[in-house]
N, C-alpha and C positions, 0 to 999 in steps of 0.2 A: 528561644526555640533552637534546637540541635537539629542539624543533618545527619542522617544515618548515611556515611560512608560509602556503605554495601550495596543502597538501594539509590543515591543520587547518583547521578551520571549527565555532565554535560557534554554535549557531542553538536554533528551538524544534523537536521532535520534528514539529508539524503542519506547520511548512513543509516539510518532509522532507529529508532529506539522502543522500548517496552510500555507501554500505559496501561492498568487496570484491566491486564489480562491480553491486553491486543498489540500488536506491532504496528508502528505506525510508521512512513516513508515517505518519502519527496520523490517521484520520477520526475526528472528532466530528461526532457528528447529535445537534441539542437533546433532552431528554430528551418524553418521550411516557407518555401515562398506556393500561395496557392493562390488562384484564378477563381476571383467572389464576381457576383453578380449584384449589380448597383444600380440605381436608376436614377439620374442628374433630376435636377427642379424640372428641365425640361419636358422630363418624359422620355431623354433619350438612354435606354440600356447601356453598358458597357461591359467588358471583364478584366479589372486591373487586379496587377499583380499586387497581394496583400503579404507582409511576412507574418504568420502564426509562430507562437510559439505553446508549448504543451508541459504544463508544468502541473502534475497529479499526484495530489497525495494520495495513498493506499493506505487503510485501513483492515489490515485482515486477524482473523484469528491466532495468539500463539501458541501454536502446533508443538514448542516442546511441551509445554504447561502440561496441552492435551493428552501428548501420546503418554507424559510420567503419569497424571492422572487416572489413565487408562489401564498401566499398568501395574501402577499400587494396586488396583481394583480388579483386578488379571481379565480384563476384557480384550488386551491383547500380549502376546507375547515380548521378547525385549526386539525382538525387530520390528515389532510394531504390527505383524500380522493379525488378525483377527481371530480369536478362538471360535470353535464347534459351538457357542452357546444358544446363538440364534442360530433357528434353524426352519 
C-alpha cells in the first residue's frame, strides 16, 4: 500500500483537518471552576466547587469544496454571491 503525498496529512486534531468532505476540529476552552448541585447519602444539599473542562469537536461542512462546487456550476459568482437564478 502507497500513501498519496497530496492527500495524507499528519497534523494535531486542534488545527483541524479535511475528512470526506467535512472539516473536522478539537475546541479547547481552559478549564473553569463551576458551583454543581449534590446531594450527600444524608440527604443533605450542597454546592461545591467542581473544575469543568470543555473539549468539543466540530464537525462542519467544507465550505471551499462548496463555494468551487457552486461555482464551476455558476450558481454563484467568484465572490461567492448568489446569482438571479432562483427567484
Amino acid at each position: 500500500m502507497d500513501l498519496d503525498v497530496e492527500k495524507t496529512k499528519i497534523t494535531q486534531v486542534s488545527k483541524g483537518y479535511k475528512f470526506i468532505g467535512f472539516e473536522n476540529r478539537l475546541n479547547i476552552k481552559p478549564p473553569r471552576l463551576k458551583r454543581v448541585l449534590q446531594k450527600s447519602k444524608s440527604g443533605v444539599y450542597s454546592r461545591p466547587l467542581k473544575r469543568t473542562t470543555s473539549h468539543q469537536i466540530t464537525i462542519e461542512p467544507d465550505t471551499e469544496r462548496i463555494f468551487k462546487r457552486l461555482k464551476l456550476l455558476k450558481f454563484c459568482d467568484i465572490t461567492g454571491k448568489a446569482k438571479g437564478i432562483l427567484k
